[in-house]
C-alpha positions as CSV (number, residue, x, y, z in Angstrom):
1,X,-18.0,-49.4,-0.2
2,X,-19.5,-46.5,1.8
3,X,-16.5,-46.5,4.8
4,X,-14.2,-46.5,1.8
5,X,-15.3,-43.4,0.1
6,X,-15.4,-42.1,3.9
7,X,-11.8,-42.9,4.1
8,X,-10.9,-41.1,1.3
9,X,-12.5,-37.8,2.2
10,X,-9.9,-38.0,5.2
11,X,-8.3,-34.2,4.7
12,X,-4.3,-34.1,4.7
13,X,-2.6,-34.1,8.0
14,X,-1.5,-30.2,8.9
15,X,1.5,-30.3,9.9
16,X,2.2,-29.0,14.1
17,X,6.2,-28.8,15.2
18,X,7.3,-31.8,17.1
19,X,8.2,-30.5,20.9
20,X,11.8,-31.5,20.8
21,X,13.7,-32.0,24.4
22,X,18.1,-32.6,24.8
23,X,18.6,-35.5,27.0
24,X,20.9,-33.9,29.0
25,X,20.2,-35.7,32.1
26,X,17.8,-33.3,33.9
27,X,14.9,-34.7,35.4
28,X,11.9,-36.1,32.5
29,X,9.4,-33.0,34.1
30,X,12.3,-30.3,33.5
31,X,12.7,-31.9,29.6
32,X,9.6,-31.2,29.2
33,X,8.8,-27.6,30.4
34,X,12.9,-26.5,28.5
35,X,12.1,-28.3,25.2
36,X,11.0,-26.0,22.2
37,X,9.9,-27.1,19.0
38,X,11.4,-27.3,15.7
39,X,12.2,-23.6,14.5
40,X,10.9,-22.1,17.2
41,X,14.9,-22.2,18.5
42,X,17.2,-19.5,20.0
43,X,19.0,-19.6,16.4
44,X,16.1,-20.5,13.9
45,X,14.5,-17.1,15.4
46,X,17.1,-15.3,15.0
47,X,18.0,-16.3,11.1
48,X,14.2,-15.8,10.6
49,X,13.7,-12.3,12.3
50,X,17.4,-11.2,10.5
51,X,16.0,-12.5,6.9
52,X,13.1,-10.6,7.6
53,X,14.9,-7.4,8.7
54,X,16.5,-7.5,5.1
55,X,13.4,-8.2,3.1
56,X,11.4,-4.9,5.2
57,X,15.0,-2.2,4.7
58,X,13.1,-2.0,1.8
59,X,9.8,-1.2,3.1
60,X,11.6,1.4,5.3
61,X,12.0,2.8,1.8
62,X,8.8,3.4,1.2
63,X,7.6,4.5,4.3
64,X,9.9,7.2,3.6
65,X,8.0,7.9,0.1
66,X,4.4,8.2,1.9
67,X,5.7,10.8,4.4
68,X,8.0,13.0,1.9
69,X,5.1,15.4,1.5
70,X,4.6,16.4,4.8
71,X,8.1,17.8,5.2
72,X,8.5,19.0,2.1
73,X,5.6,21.0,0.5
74,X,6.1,23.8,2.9
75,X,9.0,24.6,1.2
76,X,7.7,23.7,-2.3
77,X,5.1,26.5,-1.3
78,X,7.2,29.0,-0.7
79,X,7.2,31.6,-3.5
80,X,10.7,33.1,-2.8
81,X,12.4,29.9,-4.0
82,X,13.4,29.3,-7.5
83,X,11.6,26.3,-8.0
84,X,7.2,26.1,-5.8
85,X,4.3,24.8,-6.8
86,X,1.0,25.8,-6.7
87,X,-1.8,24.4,-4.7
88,X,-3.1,22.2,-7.3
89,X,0.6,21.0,-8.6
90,X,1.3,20.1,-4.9
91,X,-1.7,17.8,-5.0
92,X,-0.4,16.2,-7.6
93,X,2.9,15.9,-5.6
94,X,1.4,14.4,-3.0
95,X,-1.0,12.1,-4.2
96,X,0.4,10.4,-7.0
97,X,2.2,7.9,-5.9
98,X,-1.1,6.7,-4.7
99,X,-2.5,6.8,-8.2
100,X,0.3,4.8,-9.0
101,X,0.6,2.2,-6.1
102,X,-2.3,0.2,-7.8
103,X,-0.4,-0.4,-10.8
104,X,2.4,-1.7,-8.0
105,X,-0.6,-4.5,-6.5
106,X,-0.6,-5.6,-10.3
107,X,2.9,-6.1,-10.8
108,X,3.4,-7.8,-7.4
109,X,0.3,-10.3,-8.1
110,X,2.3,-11.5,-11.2
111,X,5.9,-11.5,-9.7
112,X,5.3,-13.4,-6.7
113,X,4.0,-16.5,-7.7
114,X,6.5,-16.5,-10.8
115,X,9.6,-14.7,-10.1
116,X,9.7,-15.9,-6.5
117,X,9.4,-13.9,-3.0
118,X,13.1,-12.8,-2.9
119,X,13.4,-11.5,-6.5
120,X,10.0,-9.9,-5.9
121,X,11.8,-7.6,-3.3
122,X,14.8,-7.0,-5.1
123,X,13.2,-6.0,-8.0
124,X,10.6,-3.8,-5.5
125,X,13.7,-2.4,-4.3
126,X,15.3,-1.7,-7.9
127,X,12.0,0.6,-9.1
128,X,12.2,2.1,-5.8
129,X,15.6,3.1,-6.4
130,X,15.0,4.4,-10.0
131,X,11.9,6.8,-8.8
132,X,14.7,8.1,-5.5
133,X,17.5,8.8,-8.6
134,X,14.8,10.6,-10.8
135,X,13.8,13.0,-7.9
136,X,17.5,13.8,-7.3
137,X,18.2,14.3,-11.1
138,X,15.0,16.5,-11.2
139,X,16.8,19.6,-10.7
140,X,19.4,19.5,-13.2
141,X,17.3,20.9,-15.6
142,X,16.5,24.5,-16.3
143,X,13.3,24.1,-17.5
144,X,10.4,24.3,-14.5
145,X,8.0,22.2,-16.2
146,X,10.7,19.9,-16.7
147,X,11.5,19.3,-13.1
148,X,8.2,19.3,-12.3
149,X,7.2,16.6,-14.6
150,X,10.5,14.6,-13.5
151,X,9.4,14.7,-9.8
152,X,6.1,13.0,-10.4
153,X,7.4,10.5,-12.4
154,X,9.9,9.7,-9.8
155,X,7.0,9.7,-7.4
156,X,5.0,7.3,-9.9
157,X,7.9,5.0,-9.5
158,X,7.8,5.4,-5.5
159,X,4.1,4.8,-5.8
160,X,4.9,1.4,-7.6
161,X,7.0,0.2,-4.6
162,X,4.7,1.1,-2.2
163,X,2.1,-1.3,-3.8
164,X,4.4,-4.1,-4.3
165,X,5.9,-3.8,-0.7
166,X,2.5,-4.5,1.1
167,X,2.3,-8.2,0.3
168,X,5.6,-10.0,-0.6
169,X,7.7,-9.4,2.6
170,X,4.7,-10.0,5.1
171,X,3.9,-13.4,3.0
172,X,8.1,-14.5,2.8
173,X,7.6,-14.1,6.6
174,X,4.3,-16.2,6.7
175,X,6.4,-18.8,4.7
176,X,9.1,-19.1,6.6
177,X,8.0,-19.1,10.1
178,X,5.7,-21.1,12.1
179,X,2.3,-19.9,13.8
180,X,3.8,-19.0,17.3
181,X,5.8,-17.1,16.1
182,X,4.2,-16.0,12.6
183,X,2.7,-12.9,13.9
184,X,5.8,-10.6,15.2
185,X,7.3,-11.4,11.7
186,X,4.5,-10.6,9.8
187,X,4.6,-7.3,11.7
188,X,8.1,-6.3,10.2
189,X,6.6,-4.8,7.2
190,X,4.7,-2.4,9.8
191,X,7.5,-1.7,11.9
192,X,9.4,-1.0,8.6
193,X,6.9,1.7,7.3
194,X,6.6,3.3,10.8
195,X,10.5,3.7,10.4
196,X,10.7,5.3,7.1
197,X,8.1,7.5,8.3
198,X,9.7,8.3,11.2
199,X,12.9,8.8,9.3
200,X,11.7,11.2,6.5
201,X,9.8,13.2,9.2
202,X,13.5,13.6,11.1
203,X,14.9,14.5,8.0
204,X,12.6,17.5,7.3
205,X,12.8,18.2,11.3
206,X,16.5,19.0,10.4
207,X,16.6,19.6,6.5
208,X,14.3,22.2,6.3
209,X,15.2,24.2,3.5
210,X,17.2,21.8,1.3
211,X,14.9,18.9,-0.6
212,X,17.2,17.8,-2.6
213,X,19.9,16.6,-0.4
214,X,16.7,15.1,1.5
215,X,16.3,13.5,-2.3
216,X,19.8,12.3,-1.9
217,X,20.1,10.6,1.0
218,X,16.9,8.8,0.6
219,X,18.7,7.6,-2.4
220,X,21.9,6.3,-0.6
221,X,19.1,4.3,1.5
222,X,17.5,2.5,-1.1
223,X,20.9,1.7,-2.7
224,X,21.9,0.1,0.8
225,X,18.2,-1.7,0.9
226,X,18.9,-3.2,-2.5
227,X,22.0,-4.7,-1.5
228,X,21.0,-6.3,1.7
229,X,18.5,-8.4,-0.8
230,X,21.2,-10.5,-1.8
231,X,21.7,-12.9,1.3
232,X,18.2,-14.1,1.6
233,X,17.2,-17.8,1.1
234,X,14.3,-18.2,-1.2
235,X,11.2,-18.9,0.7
236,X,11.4,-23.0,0.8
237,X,7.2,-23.0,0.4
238,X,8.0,-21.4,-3.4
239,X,10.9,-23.6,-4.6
240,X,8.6,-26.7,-4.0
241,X,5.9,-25.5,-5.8
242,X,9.0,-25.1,-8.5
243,X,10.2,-28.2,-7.9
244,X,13.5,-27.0,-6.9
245,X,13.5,-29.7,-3.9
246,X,17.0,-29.6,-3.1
247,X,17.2,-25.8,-2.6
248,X,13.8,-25.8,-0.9
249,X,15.9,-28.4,1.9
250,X,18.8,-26.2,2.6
251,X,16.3,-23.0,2.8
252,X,14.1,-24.8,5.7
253,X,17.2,-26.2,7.3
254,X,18.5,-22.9,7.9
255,X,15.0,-21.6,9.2
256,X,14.5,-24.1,11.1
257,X,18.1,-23.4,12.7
258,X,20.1,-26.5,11.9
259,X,23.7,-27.4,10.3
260,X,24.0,-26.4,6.5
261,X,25.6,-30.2,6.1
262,X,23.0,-32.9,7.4
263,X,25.1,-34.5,9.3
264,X,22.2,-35.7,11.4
265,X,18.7,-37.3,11.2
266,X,16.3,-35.2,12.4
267,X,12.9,-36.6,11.8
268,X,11.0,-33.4,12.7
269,X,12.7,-31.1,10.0
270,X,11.6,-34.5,7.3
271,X,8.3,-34.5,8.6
272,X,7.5,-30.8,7.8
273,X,9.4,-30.9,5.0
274,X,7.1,-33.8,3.7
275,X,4.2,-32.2,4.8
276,X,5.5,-28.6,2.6
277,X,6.4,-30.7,-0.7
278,X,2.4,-32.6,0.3
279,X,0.8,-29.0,0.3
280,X,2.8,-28.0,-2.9
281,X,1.7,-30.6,-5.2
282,X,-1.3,-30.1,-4.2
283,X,-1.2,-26.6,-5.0
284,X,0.1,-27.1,-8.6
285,X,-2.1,-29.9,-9.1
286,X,-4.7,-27.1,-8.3
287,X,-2.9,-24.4,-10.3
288,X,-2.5,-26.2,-13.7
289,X,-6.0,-26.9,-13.4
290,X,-7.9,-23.8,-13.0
291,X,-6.8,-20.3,-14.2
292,X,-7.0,-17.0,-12.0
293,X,-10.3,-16.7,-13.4
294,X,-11.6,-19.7,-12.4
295,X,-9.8,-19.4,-8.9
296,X,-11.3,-16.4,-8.2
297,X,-15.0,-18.5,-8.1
298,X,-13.8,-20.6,-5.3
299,X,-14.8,-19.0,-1.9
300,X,-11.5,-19.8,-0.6
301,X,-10.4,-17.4,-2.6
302,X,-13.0,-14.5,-3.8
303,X,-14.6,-14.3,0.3
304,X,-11.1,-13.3,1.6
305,X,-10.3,-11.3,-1.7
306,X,-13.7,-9.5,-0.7
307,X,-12.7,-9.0,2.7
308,X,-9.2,-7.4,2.2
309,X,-10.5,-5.5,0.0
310,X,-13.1,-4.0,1.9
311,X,-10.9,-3.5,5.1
312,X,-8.3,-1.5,3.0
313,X,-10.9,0.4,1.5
314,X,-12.1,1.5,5.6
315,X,-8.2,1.9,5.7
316,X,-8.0,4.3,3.1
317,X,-11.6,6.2,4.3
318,X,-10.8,6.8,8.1
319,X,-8.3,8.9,7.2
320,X,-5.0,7.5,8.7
321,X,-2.9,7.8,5.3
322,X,-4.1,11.4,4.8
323,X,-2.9,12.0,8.0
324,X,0.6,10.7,7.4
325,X,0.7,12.6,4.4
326,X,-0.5,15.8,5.7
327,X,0.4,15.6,9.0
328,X,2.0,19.4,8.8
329,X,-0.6,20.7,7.3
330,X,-3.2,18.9,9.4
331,X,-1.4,19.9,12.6
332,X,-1.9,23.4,11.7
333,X,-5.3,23.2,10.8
334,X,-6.4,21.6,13.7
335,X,-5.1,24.6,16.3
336,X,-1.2,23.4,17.4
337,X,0.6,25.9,18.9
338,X,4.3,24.2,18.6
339,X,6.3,23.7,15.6
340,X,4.1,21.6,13.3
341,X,7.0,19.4,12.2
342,X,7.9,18.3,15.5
343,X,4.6,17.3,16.1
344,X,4.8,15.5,13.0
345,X,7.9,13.9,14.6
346,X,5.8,13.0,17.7
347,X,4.0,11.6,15.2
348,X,6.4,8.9,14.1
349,X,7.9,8.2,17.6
350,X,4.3,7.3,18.4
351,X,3.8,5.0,15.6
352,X,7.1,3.5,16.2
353,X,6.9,2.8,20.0
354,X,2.7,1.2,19.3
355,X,4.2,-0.8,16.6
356,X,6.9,-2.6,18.5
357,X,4.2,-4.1,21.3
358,X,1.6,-4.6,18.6
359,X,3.2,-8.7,18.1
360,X,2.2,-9.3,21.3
361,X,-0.8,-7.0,21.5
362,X,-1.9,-9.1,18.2
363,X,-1.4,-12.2,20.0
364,X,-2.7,-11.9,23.3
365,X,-5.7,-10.2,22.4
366,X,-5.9,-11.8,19.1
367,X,-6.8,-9.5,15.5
368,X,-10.7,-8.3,15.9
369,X,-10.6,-7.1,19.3
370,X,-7.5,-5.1,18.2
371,X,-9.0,-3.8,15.0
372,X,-12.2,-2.8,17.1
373,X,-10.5,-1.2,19.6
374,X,-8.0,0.8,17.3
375,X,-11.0,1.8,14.9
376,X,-12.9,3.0,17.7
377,X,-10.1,4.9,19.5
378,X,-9.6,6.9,16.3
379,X,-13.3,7.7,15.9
380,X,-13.5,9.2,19.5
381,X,-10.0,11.0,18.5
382,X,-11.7,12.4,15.2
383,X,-14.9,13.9,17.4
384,X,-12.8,15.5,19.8
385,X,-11.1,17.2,16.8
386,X,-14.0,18.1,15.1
387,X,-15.6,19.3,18.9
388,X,-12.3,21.7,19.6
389,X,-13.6,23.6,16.2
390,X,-17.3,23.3,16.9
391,X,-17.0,24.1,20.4
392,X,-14.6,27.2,20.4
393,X,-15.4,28.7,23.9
394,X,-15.2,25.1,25.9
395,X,-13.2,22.1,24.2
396,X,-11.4,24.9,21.7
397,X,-10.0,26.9,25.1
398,X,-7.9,23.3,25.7
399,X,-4.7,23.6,24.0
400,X,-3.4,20.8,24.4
401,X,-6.7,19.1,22.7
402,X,-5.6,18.7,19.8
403,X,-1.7,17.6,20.4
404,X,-3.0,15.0,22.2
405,X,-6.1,14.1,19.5
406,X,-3.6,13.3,17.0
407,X,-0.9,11.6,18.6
408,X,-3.6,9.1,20.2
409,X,-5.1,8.8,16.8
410,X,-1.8,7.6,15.6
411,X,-1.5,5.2,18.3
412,X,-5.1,4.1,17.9
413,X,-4.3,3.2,14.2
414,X,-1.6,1.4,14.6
415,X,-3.4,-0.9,17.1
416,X,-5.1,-1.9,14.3
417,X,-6.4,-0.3,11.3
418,X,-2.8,1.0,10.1
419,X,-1.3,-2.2,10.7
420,X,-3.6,-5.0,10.3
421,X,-4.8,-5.1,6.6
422,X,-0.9,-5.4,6.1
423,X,-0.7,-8.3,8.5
424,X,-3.5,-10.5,7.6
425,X,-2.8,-10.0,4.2
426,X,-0.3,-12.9,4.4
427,X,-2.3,-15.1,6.5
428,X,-5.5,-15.2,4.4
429,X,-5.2,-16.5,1.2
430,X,-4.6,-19.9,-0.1
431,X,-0.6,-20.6,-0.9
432,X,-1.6,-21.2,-4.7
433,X,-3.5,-18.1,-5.1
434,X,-1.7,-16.0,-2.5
435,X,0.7,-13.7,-5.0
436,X,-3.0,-12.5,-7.1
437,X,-5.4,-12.5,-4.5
438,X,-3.2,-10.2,-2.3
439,X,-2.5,-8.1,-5.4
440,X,-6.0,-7.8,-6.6
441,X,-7.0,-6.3,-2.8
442,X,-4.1,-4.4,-3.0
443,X,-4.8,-3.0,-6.5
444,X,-8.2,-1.7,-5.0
445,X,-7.4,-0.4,-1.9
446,X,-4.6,1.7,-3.4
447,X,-7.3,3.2,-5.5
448,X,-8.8,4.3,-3.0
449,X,-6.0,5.8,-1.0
450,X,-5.2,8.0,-4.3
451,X,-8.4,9.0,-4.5
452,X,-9.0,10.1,-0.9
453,X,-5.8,12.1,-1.2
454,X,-6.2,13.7,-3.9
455,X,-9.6,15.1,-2.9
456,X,-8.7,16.2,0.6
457,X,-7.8,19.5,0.0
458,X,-11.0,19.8,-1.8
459,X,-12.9,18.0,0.8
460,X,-11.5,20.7,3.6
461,X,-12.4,23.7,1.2
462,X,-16.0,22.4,1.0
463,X,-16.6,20.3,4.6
464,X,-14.6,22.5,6.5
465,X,-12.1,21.0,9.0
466,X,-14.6,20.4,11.9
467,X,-17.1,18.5,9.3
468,X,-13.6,16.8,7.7
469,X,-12.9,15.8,11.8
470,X,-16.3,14.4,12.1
471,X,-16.7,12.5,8.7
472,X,-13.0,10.7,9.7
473,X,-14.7,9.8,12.7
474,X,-18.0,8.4,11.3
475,X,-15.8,5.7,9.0
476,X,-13.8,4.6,11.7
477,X,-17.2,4.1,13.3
478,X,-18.3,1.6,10.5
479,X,-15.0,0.6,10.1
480,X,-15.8,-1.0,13.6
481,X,-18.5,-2.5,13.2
482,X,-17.0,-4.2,9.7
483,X,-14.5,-5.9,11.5
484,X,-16.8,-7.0,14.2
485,X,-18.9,-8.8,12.0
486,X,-16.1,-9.9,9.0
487,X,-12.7,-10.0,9.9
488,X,-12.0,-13.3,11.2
489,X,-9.7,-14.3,14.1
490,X,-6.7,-15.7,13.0
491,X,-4.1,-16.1,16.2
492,X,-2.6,-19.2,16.4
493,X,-4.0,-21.3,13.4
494,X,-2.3,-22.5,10.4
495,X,-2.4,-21.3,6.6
496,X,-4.0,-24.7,5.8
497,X,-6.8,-24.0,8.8
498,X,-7.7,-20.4,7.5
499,X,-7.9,-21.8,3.9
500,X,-10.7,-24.4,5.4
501,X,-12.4,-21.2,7.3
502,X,-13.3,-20.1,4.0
503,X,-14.4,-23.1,2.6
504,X,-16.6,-24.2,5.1
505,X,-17.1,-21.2,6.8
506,X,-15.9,-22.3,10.2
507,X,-12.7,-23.3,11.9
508,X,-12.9,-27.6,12.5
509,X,-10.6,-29.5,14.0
510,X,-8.0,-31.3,11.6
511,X,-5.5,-34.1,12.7
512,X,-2.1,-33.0,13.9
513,X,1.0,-34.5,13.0
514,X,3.3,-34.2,15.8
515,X,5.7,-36.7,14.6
516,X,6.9,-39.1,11.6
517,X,5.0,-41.7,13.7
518,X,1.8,-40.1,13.2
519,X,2.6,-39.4,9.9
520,X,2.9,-43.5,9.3
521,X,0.2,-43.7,11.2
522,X,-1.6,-41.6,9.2
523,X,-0.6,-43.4,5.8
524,X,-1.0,-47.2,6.3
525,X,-5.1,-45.7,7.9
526,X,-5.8,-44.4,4.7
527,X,-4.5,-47.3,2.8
528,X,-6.7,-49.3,5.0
């Protein structure tokens, strides 16, 4: 009686890609050392990494929304145009999206699961498209109020696509790929904000005195974005949990790079599929039973909930989105001679060119020592900052100081602290509670980030910029230290072996499946 009830606590196989080798008459050793597992294929890569390029146009979107302030409230400041704003209006301008983006982490918790990953980007896509039109309508009225009240509704709806764009992107591409190759997907969404940063910051580099055809051609971007929505598979992990089986097959059979007619049995693609349709039931069987509420209780679910939430919150704190809003403004604070909006430029070539090595920098030297090392960086960046305005004789006589302070600061925080709250966002929660859990953290975090900027004006009147420097600093310090003790490393494991990390509160070795043998194997031992 005991070995039996021993037997049944067996956990379910996780499921590892089958190292598949042609026989194409090269020697057994060189098989071997060519063969590449199941979706891990010249052509399943490059369906994956072109889905994902669709799903993140979006995101490119919304990077675009984060930065508009910086090149545009110089001009909105200007008192010799028809149509300014005034220091506390261009707060508003600024920040509200942010105030907003909350409500997006709300919307996206409910869509997800429900709606499914792909219509959760299109409709992302659609509000993001409804808040571009409204800023680009704006001026047809006469009224000032009236335009000004337009604007931050358009920037409300913005806000609402920045929220919903952190999570359901990053988690398509956790669904459809496997571990190896998990992480430079995941990183898309990153790469795709960088981009629209990079790109609004161009357009105010050249567009200077013209907002709304800045307005206007961010418009004609989202328009594109939407469309390129359209030819994406649903992720295959969602249909089964819908029961859609049959769709689900012909999803993972082009992931995993073969024919769209099966034409051929290929007992690796069955034995993942079995193992996806295992982990589904199990997740509905899960899902009708308890509620969100009840969920939330399980510590697979609240200690990572906890964790996001605190990391975005040190996200939010250190400083890096104030600086990508204000990044004009903060330029000219901090003592740059050159034209402020090239630096802000610099700015997103930086970003950019740190984000494009940060898959492998993510997998070589794994997520906490990059977070540390990012959230450190920025801290030292920060003092030197704060020292060039303490320290006016010495560090302030460098001119290059500060230049150099901020574009490393960007760097720094892409290396981790920019990027990796939006990575391991869909690699920590469990599949059934993945679409909430990421959207409650997300719902917090954005809080956060529309409270810091909305205050930092205010903060600089009463710190002063040196103090401002220095406080930045002291929170990427603890920001540190956080993910030193908290964030744990997850290069290289599984969705199923993070889920059991939270549980049990330590990574323990599971049995592979490597093939359909094992996975009969596997079956008559537990019938035993």
């Amino acid at each position: 009686m005991k070995g039996q009830q021993e037997e049944q606590l067996v956990p379910p196989p996780a499921y590892r890609p089958t190292v598949v080798a042609k026989d194409n008459g090269a020697p057994k050793d060189a098989k071997a050392k060519d063969a590449k597992p199941l979706g891990e294929g010249r052509l399943a890569v490059l369906r994956q990494e072109l889905m994902v390029f669709l799903g993140n146009s979006g995101v490119l979107g919304s990077g675009m929304v984060v930065s508009m302030p910086a090149v545009t409230l110089n001009q909105l400041h200007d008192e010799t145009q028809p149509f300014w704003l005034n220091k506390d209006e261009s707060s508003w301008f600024a920040s509200i999206q942010n105030m907003a983006c909350p409500l997006g982490g709300l919307l996206v918790s409910y869509f997800l699961d429900r709606i499914g990953r792909k219509h959760t980007i299109l409709l992302t896509n659609v509000i993001g498209l409804i808040g571009w039109i409204l800023l680009v309508t704006s001026f047809m009225h006469s009224e000032r109020d009236m335009i000004y009240y337009q604007m931050l509704v358009g920037r409300c709806f913005g806000g609402i696509m920045i929220g919903m764009f952190v999570s359901p992107v990053g988690v398509y591409s956790a669904e459809i790929s496997l571990p190896k190759i998990r992480g430079r997907l995941i990183l898309g969404t990153s790469l795709g904000l960088a981009s629209g940063i990079l790109l609004m910051y161009c357009l105010g580099y050249f567009i200077r005195h013209n907002i709304q055809l800045i307005f206007a051609i961010s418009c004609c971007y989202q328009l594109a974005a939407t469309l390129l929505v359209f030819p994406m598979p649903e992720s295959p992990s969602w249909l089964l949990t819908r029961g859609q089986e049959e769709r689900a097959r012909k999803s993972l059979r082009y992931f995993r790079g073969l024919p769209k007619k099966e034409v051929d049995y290929v007992p690796e693609f069955e034995a993942e599929l079995a193992h996806m349709k295992e982990l589904a039931e199990l997740s509905n069987t899960t899902a009708a039973a308890e509620s969100l509420s009840q969920m939330i209780h399980r510590p697979e679910v609240y200690k990572p909930v906890l964790m996001m939430t605190t990391f975005f919150g040190f996200q939010q704190a250190c400083g890096v989105v104030v600086i990508i809003v204000y990044a004009v403004q903060i330029a000219q604070q901090a003592g740059v001679t050159i034209d402020p909006v090239l630096v802000a430029v610099m700015l997103g070539v930086a970003r950019i060119i740190t984000t494009l090595f940060m898959g492998g920098i993510f997998e070589k030297w794994g997520r906490k020592p990059s977070g540390i090392f990012s959230a450190t960086g920025m801290g030292v960046c920060m003092l030197l900052l704060a020292g060039g305005n303490w320290f006016p004789e010495t560090l302030g006589t460098w001119h290059w100081l500060p230049v150099a302070c901020i574009v490393a600061h960007i760097v720094f925080s892409t290396m981790g602290m920019l990027t990796l709250p939006f990575f391991m966002i869909s690699e920590v929660f469990p599949q059934r509670a993945r679409g909430s859990a990421s959207g409650i953290a997300i719902f917090f975090g954005m809080i956060l980030a529309f409270i810091m900027l909305k205050i930092y004006p205010n903060m600089e009147a009463v710190l002063g910029t040196a103090n401002l420097f220095a406080f930045y600093a002291g929170i990427s310090f603890l920001a540190a230290a956080f993910i030193g003790t908290f964030v744990p490393e997850t290069r290289g494991r599984t969705l199923e072996e993070l889920e059991e990390r939270w549980q049990t509160g330590k990574f323990t070795r599971r049995l592979t499946i490597v093939n359909l043998k094992d996975v009969e194997l596997h079956e008559v031992f537990l019938k035993k």
